[in-house]
C-alpha positions as a Markdown table, in Angstrom:
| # | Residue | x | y | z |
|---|---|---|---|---|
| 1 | Unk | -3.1 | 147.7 | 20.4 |
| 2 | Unk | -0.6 | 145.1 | 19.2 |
| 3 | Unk | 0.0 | 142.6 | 22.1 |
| 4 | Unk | 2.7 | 140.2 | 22.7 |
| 5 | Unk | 1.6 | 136.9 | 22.6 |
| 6 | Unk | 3.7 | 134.1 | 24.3 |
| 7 | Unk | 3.5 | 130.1 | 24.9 |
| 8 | Unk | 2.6 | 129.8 | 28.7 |
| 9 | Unk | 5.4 | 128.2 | 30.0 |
| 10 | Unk | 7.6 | 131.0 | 28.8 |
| 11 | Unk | 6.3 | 133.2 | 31.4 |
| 12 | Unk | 5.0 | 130.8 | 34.2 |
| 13 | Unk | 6.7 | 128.5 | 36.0 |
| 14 | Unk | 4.8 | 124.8 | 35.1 |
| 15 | Unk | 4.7 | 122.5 | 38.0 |
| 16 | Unk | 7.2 | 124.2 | 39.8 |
| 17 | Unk | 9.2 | 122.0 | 42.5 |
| 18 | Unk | 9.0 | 122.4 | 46.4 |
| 19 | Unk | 11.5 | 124.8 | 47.9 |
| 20 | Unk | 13.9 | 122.9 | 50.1 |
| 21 | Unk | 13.8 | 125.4 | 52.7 |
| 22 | Unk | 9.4 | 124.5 | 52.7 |
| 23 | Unk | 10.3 | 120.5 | 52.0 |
| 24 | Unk | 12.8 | 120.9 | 55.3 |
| 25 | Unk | 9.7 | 121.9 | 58.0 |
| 26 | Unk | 7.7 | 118.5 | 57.8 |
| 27 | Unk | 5.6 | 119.2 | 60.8 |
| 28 | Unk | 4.7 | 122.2 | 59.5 |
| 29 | Unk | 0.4 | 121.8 | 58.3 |
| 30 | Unk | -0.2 | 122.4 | 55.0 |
| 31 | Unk | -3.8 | 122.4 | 53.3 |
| 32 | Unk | -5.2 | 119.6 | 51.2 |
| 33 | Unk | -7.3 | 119.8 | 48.3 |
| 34 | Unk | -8.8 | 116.7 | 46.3 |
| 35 | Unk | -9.5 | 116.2 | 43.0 |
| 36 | Unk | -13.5 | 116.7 | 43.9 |
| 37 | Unk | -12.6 | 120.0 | 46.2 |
| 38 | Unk | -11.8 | 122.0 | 43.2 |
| 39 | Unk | -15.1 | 122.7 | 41.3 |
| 40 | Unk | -15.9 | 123.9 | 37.6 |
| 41 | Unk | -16.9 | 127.2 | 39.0 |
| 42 | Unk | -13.5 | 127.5 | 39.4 |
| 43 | Unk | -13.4 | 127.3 | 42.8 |
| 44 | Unk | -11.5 | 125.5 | 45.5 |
| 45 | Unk | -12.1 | 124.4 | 48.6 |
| 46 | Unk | -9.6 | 123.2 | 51.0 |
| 47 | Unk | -10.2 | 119.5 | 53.0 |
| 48 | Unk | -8.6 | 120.0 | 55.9 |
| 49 | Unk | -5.1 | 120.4 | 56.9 |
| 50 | Unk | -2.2 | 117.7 | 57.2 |
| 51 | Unk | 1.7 | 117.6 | 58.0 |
| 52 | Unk | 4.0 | 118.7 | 54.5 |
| 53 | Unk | 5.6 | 115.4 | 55.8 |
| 54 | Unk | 2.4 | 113.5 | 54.9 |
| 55 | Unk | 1.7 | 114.5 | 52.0 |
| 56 | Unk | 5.1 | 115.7 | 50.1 |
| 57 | Unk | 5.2 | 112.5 | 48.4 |
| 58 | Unk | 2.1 | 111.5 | 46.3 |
| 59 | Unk | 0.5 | 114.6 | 46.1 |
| 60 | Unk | 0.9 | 117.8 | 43.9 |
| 61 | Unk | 2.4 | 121.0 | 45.6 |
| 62 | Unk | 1.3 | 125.1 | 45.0 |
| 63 | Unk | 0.9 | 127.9 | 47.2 |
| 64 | Unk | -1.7 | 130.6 | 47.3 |
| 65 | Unk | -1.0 | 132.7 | 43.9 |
| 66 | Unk | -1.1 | 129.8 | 41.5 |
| 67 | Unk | -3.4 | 128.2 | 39.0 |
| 68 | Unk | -4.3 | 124.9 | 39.1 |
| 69 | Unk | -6.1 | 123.0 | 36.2 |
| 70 | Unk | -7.2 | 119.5 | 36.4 |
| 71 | Unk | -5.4 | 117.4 | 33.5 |
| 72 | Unk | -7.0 | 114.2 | 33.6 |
| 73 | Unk | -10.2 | 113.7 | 31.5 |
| 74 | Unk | -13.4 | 114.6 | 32.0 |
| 75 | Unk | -12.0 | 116.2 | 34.6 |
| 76 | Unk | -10.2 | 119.1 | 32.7 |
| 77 | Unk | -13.1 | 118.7 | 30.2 |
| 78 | Unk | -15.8 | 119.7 | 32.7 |
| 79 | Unk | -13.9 | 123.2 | 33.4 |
| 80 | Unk | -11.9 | 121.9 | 36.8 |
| 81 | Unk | -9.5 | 124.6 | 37.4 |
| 82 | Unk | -9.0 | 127.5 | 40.3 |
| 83 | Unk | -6.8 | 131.0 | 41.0 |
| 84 | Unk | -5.9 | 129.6 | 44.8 |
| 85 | Unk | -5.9 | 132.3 | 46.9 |
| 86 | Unk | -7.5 | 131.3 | 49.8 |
| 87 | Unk | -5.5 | 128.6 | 51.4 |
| 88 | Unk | -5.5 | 129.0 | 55.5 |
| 89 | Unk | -1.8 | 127.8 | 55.5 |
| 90 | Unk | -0.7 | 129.2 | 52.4 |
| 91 | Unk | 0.5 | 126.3 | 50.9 |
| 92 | Unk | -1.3 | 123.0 | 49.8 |
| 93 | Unk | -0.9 | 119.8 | 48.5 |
| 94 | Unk | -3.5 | 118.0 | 46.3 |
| 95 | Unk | -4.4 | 115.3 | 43.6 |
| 96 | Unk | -1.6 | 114.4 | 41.3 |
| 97 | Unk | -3.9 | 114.7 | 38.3 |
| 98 | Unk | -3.5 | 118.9 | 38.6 |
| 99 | Unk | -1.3 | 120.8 | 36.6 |
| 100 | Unk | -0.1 | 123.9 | 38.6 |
| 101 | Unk | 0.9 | 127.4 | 36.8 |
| 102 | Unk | 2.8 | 129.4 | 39.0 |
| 103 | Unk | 2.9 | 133.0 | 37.7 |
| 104 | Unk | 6.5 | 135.1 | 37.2 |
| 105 | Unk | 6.4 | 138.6 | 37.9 |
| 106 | Unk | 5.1 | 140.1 | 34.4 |
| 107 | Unk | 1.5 | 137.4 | 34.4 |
| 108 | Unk | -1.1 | 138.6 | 36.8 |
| 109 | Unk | -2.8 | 135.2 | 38.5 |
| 110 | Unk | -6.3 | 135.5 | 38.0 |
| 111 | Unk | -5.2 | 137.0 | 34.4 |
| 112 | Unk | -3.7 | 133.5 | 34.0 |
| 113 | Unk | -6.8 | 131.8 | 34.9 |
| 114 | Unk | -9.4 | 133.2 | 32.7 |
| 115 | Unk | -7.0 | 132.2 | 29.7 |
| 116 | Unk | -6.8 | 128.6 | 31.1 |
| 117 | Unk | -10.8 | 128.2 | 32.4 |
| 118 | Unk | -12.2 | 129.2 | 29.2 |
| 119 | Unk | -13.5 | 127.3 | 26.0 |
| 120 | Unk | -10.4 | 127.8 | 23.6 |
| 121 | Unk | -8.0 | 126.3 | 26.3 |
| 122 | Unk | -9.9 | 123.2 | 27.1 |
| 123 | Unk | -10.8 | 122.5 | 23.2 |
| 124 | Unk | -7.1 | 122.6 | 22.7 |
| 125 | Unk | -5.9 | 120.7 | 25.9 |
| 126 | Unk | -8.4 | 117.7 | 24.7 |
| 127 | Unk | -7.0 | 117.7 | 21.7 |
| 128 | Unk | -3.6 | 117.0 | 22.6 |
| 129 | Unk | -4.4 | 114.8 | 25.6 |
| 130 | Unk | -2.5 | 111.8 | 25.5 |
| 131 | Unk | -3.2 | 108.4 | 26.9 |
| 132 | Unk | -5.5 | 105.7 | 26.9 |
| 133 | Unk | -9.1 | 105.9 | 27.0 |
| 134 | Unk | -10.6 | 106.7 | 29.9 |
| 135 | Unk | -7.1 | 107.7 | 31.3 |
| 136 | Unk | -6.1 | 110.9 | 28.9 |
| 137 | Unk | -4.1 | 113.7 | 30.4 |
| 138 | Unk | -2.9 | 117.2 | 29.4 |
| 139 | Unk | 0.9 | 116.7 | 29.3 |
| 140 | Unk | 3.0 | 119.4 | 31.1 |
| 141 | Unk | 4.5 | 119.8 | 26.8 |
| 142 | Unk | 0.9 | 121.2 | 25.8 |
| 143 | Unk | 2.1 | 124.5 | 27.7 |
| 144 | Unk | 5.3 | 124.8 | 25.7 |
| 145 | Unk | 2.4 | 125.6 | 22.6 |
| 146 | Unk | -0.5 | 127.3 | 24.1 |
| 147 | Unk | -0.2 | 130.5 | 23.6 |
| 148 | Unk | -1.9 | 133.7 | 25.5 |
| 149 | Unk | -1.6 | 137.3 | 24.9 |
| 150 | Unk | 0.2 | 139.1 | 27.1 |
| 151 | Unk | 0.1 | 142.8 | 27.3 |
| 152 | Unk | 1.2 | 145.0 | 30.1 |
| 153 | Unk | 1.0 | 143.7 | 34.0 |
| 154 | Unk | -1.6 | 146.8 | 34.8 |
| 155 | Unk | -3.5 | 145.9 | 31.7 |
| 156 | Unk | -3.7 | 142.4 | 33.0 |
| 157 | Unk | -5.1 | 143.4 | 35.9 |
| 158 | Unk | -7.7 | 145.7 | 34.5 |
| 159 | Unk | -8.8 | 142.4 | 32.3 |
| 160 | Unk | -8.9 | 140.4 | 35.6 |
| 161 | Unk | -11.5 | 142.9 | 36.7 |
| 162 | Unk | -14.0 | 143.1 | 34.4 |
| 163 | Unk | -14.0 | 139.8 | 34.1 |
| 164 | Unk | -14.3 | 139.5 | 37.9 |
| 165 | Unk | -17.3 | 140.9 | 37.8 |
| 166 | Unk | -18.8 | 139.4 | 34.7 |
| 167 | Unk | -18.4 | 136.0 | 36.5 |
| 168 | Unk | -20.0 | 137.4 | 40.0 |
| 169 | Unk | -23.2 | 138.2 | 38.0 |
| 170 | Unk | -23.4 | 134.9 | 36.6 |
| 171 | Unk | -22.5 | 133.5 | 39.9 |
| 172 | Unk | -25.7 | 136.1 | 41.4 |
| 173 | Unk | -28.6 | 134.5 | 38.3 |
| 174 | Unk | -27.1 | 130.8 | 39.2 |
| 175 | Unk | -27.8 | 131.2 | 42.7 |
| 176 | Unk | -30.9 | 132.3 | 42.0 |
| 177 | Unk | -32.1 | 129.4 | 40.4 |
| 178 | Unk | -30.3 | 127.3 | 42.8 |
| 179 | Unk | -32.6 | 129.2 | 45.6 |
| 180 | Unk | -35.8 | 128.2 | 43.5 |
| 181 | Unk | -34.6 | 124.5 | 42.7 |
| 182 | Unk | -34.0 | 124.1 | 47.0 |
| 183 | Unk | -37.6 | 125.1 | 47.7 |
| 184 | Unk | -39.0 | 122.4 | 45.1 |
| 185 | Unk | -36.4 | 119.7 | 46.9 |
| 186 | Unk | -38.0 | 121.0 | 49.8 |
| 187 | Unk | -41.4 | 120.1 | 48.7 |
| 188 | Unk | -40.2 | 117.2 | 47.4 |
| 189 | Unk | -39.6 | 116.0 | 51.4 |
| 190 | Unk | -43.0 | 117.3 | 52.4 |
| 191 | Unk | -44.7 | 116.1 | 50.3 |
| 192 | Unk | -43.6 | 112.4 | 49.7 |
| 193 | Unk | -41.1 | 111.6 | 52.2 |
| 194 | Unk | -38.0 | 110.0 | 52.5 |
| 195 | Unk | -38.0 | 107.0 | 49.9 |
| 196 | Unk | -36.2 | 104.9 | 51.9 |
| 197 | Unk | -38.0 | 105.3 | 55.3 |
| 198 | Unk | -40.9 | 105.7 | 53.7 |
| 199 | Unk | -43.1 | 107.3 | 56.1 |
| 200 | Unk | -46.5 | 106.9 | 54.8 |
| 201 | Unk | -46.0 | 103.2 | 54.5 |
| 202 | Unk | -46.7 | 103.4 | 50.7 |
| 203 | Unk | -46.4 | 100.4 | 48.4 |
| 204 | Unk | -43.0 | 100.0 | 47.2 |
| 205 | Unk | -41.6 | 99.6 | 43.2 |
| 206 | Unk | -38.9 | 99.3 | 41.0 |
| 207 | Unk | -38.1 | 102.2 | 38.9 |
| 208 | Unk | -38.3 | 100.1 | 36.2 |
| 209 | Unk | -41.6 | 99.2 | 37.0 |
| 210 | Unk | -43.1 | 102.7 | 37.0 |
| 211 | Unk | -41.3 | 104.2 | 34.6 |
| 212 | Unk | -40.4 | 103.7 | 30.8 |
| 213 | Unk | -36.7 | 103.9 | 31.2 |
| 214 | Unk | -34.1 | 103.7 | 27.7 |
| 215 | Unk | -31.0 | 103.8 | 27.2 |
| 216 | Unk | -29.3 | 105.7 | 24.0 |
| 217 | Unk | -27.4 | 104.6 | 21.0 |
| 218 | Unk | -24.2 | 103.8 | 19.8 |
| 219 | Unk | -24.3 | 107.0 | 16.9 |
| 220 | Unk | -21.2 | 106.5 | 14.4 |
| 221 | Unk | -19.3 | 109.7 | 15.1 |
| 222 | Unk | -17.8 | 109.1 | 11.3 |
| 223 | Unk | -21.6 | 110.0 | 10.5 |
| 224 | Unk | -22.0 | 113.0 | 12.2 |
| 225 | Unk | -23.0 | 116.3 | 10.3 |
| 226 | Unk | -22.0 | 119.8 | 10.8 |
| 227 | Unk | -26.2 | 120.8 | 11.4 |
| 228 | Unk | -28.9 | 118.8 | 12.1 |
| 229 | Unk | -30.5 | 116.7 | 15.2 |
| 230 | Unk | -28.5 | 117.2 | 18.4 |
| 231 | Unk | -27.0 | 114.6 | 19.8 |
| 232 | Unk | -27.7 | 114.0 | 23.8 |
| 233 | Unk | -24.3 | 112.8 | 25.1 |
| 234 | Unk | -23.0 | 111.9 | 28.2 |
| 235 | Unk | -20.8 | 115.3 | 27.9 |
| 236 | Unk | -23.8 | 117.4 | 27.4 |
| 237 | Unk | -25.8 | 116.5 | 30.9 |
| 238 | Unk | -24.8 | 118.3 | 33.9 |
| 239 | Unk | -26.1 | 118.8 | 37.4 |
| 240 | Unk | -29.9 | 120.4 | 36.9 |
| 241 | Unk | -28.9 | 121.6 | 32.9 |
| 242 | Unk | -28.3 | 120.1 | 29.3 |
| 243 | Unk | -24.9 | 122.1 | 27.7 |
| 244 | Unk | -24.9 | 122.5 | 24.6 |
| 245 | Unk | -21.3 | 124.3 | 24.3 |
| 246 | Unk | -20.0 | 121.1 | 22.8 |
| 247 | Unk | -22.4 | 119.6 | 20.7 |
| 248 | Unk | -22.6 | 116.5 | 18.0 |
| 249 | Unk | -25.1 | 116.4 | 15.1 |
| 250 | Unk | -27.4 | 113.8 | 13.2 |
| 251 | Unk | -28.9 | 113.8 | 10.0 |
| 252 | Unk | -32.3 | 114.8 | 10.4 |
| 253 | Unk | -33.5 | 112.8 | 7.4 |
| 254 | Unk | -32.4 | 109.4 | 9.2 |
| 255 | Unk | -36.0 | 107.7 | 9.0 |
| 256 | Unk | -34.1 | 105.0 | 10.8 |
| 257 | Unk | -33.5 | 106.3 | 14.4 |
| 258 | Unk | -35.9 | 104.4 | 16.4 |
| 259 | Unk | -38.7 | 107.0 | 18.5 |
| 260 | Unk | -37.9 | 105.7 | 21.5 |
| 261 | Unk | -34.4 | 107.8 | 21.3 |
| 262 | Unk | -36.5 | 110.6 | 20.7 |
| 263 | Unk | -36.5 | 113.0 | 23.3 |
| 264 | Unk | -39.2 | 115.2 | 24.7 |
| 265 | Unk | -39.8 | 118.0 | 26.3 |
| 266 | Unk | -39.8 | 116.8 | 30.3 |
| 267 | Unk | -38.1 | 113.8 | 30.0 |
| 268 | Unk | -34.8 | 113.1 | 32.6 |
| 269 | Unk | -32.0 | 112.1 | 31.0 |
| 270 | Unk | -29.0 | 110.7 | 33.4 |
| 271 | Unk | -25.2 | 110.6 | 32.5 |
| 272 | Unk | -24.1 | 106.8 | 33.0 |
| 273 | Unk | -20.6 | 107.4 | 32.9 |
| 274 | Unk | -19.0 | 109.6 | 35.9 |
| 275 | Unk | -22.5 | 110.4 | 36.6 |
| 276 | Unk | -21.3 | 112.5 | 40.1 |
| 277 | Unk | -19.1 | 115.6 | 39.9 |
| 278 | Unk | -18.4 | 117.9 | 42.6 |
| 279 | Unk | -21.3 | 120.1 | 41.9 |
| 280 | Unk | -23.8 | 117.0 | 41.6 |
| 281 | Unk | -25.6 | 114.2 | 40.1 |
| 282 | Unk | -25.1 | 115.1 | 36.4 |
| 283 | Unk | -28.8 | 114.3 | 35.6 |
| 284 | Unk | -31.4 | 117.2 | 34.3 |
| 285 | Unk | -35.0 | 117.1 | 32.6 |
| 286 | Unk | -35.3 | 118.6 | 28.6 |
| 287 | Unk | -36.4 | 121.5 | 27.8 |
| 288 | Unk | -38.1 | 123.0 | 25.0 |
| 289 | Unk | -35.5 | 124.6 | 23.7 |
| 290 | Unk | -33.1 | 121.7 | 24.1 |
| 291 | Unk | -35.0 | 119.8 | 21.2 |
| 292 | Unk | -35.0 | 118.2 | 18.7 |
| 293 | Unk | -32.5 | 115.7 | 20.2 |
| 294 | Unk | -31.3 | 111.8 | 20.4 |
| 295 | Unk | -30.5 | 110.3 | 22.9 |
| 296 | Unk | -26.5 | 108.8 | 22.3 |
| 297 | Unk | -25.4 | 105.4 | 24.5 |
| 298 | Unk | -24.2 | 105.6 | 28.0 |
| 299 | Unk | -27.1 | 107.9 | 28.3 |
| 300 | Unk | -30.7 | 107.0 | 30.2 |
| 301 | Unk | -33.4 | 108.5 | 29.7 |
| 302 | Unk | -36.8 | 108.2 | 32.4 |
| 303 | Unk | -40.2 | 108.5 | 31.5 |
| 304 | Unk | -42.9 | 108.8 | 34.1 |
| 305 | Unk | -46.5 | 106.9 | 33.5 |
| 306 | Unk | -50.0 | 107.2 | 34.7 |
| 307 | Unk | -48.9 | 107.0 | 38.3 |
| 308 | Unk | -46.1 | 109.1 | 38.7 |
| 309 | Unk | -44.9 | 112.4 | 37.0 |
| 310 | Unk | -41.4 | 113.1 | 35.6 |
| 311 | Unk | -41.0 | 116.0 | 38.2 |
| 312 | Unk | -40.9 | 113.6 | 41.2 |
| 313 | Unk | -38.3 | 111.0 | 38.9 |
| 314 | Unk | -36.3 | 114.1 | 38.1 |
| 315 | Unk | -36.1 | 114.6 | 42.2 |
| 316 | Unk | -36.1 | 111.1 | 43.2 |
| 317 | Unk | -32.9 | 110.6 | 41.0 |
| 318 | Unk | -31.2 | 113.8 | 42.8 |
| 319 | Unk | -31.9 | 112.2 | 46.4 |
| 320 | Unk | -29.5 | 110.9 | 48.6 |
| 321 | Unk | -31.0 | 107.5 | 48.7 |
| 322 | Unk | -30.3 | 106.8 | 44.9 |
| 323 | Unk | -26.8 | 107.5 | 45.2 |
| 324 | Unk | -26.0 | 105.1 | 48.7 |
| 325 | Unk | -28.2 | 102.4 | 46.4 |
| 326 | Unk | -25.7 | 102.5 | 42.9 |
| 327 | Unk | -22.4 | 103.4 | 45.1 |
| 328 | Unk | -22.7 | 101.5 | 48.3 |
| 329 | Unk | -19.8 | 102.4 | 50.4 |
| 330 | Unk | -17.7 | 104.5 | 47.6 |
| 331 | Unk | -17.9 | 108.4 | 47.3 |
| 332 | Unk | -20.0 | 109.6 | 45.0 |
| 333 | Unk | -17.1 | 111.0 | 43.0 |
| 334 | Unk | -15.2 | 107.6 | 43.0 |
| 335 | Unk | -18.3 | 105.9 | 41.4 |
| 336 | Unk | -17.0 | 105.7 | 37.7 |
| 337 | Unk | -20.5 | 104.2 | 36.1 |
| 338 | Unk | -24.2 | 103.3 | 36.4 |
| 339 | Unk | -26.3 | 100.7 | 35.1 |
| 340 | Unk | -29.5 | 100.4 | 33.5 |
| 341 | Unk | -30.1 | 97.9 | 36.7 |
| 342 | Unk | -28.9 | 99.7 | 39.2 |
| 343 | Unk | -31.4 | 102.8 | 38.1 |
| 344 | Unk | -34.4 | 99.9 | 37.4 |
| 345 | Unk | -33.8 | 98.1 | 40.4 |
| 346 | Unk | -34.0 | 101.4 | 42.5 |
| 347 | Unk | -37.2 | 100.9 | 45.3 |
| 348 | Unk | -39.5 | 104.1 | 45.4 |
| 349 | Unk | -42.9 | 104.5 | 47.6 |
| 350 | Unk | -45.4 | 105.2 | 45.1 |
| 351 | Unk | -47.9 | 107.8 | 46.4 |
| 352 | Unk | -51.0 | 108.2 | 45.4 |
| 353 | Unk | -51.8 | 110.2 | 42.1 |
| 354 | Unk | -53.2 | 113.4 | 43.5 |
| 355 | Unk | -49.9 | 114.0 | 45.2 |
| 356 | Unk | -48.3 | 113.9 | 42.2 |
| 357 | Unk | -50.5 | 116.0 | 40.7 |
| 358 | Unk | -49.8 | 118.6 | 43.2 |
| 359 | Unk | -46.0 | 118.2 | 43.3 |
| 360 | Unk | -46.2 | 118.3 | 39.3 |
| 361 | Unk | -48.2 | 121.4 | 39.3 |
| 362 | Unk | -45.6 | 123.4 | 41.8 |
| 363 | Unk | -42.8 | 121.8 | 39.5 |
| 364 | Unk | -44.5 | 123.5 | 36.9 |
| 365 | Unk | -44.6 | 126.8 | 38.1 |
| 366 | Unk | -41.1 | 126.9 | 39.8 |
| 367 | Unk | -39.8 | 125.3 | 36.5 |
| 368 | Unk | -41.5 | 128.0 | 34.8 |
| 369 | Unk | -39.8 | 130.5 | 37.4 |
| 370 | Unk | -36.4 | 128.7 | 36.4 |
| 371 | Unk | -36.9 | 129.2 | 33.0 |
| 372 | Unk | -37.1 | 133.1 | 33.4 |
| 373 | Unk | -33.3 | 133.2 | 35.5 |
| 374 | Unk | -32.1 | 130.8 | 33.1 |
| 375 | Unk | -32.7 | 133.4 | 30.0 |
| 376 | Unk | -31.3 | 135.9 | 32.5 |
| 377 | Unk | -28.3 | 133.3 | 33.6 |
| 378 | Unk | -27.4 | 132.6 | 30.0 |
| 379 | Unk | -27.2 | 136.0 | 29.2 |
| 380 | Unk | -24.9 | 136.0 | 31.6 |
| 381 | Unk | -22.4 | 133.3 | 30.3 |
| 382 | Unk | -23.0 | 134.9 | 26.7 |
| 383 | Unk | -21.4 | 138.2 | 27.7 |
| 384 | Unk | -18.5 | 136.5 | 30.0 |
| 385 | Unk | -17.8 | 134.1 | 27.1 |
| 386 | Unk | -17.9 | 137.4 | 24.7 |
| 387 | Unk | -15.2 | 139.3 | 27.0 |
| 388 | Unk | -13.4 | 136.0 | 27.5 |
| 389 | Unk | -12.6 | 136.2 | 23.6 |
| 390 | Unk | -12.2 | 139.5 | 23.3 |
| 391 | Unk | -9.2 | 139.2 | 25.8 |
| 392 | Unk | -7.7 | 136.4 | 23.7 |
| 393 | Unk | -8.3 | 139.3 | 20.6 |
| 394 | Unk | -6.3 | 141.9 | 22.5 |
| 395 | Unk | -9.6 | 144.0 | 22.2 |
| 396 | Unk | -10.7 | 143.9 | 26.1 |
């Protein structure tokens, strides 16, 4: 089938204005949604309510129907976009860093969001952000040029479908290891306690006195190679996982990179750089298959010693009580970097070794667990990814 394929903006409305007959009612409650209440599972949760009269200036309007997609880096990097279709109060107001696509009559909705929460988009927003670093945005122009197929409305919607339920099995194996990662934060609590209250009354350390903690290197991206050693970037750690879907290379012949950015299998490596995103701490342990690898700068990596396994780092770094400790009184989504101090100087009971022994062996076996619904999970992702292209071919 031959299908139409048309820039965006020629058959969506981009950022469309509030209807005066809407802007008029300013008592009427409206639903708000913040930057960090619209995930990279593309979902959106609303915070609230508040009066349109509130909120119509400073904020970004849409209604149930649209798309929104975050335009402000790392933000639309990380996969920040939603179909909105669950808004109590049918319309909503939200951060000014979203770009909202409000379908016209021949563009199905959640047809316009699997061609904007997908790989190709986001490779080709990023490279037309424009800004300063730090501060790069999508501008509202990059939809005058990205162009989606478009074949017939009930075609749309049969794409929608199957790619509905692609994502709802990927959604079923993430839950799943979600489920198993809960029970081992679970044990983590029995087991050793809160680290601040500190139950037992167990002598007290720095992290940086019980662990080897590093912190990557500067790599020249003008060096980089098309194969080689992977690069561990601040971009590639995620909540619980290492991604690998955008991925830098080093020579593997380079005698010169010191060991110590040598990563191994167990190690936790923690983003230092917006380290908290709506679905959490962007910190994760290395796998086997995740090596060989460096790790890059604005990167740390812990290493447990004799006295304490990388298991209980890996959960001590997810807890609570190390994010009050690097953001005080901000959000954790407002905290835009970490130290190598603020992780060293974090205070941690240290229990005695046979506890650690028996929280590393039931991290063992639930990791092992894990590893099985990740295969599963990835296969997943593989096969939404595949039909994600294949909709871009016209071949869906």
């Amino acid at each position: 089938m031959n299908v139409i394929k048309r820039p965006i903006s020629e058959v969506v409305d981009v950022n469309p204005r509030i209807p005066t007959e809407i802007a008029s009612d300013i008592k009427r409650k409206v639903d708000f949604v913040p930057m960090a209440q619209l995930s990279e599972q593309g979902d959106v949760t609303p915070n609230g309510s508040r009066h349109l009269g509130d909120v119509m200036k400073g904020y970004t309007y849409f209604e149930n129907g649209d798309v929104i997609v975050a335009k402000i880096t790392p933000c639309m990097e990380n996969g920040k976009a939603a179909f909105v279709d669950n808004l109590p109060h049918q319309i909503g107001f939200g951060s000014t860093e979203f770009h909202v696509l409000r379908p016209s009559d021949s563009v199905d909705g959640r047809y316009l969001f699997y061609m904007v929460w997908n790989s190709k988009f986001r490779n080709e927003a990023e490279g037309n952000m424009t800004g300063s670093a730090g501060q790069k945005r999508v501008p509202k122009a990059f939809f005058d040029r990205f162009v989606i197929p478009l074949p017939p409305l009930s075609e749309q919607k049969r794409i929608a479908d199957i790619l509905d339920k692609a994502d709802a099995i990927r959604r079923k194996r993430r839950d799943a290891i979600s489920q198993a990662e809960t029970i081992l934060r679970s044990a983590y609590s029995q087991i050793f306690g809160d680290p601040v209250a500190n139950p037992q009354n167990w002598p007290v350390e720095d992290l940086g006195s019980i662990a080897d903690i590093v912190t990557g290197y500067a790599f020249k991206s003008a060096e980089y190679v098309d194969k080689g050693v992977r690069l561990c970037r601040g971009a590639n750690v995620m909540p619980d996982t290492i991604s690998w879907a955008d991925v830098r290379y080093w020579r593997p012949e380079d005698k010169s990179v010191d060991t110590k950015l040598h990563l191994a299998e167990g190690d936790v490596v923690l983003a230092m750089d917006r380290p908290w995103i709506s679905s959490g701490i962007k910190v994760a342990q290395v796998t086997q298959a995740d090596l060989p690898t460096y790790l890059v700068q604005r990167v740390t990596r812990l290493r447990g010693d004799d006295s304490v396994s990388n298991a209980f780092l890996y959960q001590t770094i997810r807890h609570p009580a190390f994010t009050a400790h690097c953001g005080g009184l901000k959000t954790e989504t407002t905290i835009p970097h970490i130290s190598s101090a603020d992780i060293k100087s974090f205070q941690v009971p240290v229990a005695p070794k046979e506890l650690h022994g028996r929280f590393e062996t039931l991290a063992q076996k639930t990791q092992a667990d894990v590893k099985k619904l990740t295969v599963a999970a990835e296969e997943a992702d593989d096969l939404f990814h595949s039909l994600v292209q294949c909709a871009f071919k016209g071949q869906l």
